[in-house]
Wavefront OBJ file of the C-alpha trace (Angstrom):
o trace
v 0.000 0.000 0.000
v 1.359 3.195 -1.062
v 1.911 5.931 1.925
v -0.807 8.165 0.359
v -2.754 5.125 0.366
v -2.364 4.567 4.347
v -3.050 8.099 5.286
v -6.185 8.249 3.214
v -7.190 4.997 5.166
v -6.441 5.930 8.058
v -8.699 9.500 7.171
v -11.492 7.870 6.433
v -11.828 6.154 10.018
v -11.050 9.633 11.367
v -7.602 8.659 12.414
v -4.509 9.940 11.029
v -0.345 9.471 11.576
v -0.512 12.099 14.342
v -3.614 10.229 16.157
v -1.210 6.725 15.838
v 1.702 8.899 17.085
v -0.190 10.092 20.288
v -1.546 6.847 21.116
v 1.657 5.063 21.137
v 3.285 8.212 22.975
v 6.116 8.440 20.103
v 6.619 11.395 17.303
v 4.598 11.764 14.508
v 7.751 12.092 12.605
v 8.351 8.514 13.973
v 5.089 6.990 12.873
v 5.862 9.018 9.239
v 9.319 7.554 8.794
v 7.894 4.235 9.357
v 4.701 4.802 6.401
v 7.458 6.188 3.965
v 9.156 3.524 4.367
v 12.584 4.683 5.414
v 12.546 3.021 8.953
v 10.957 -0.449 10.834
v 8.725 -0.707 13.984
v 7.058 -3.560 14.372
v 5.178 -1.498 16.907
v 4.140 1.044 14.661
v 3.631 -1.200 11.460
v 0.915 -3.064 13.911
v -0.868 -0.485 15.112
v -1.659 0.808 11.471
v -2.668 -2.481 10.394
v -5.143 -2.776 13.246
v -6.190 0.336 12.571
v -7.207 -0.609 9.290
v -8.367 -3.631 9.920
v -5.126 -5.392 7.747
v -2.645 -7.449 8.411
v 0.785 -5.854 8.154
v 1.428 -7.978 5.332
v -1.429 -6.628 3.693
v -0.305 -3.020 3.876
v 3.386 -2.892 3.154
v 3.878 -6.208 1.289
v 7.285 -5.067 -0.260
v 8.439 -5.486 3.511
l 1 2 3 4 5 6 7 8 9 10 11 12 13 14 15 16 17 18 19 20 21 22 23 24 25 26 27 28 29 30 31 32 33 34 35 36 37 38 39 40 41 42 43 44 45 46 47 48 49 50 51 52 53 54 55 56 57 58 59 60 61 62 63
């Protein structure tokens, strides 16, 4: 899933990257790095996916 993709998703539920960010206490930059691709966190990658109702596999498949 592309990282427009994912923050469009995660708009329509009325969440967003900064939402994800707050409820895992860590930066939004953090969360961000992670969507663009340019860093790992399982923690992070998770939390999206649930969010979405995906499996992490299902969003970044590349990974």
């Amino acid at each position: 899933m592309h990282r427009e993709e994912i923050k469009a998703q995660l708009r329509l539920i009325g969440s967003s990257l900064a939402s994800v960010a707050r409820e895992l206490g860590v930066k939004k930059q953090t969360v961000n790095t992670v969507v663009v691709g340019k860093g790992r966190s399982k923690r992070i990658e998770m939390a999206i996916a649930q969010k979405l109702g995906l499996t992490v596999e299902e969003v970044w498949p590349e990974r």
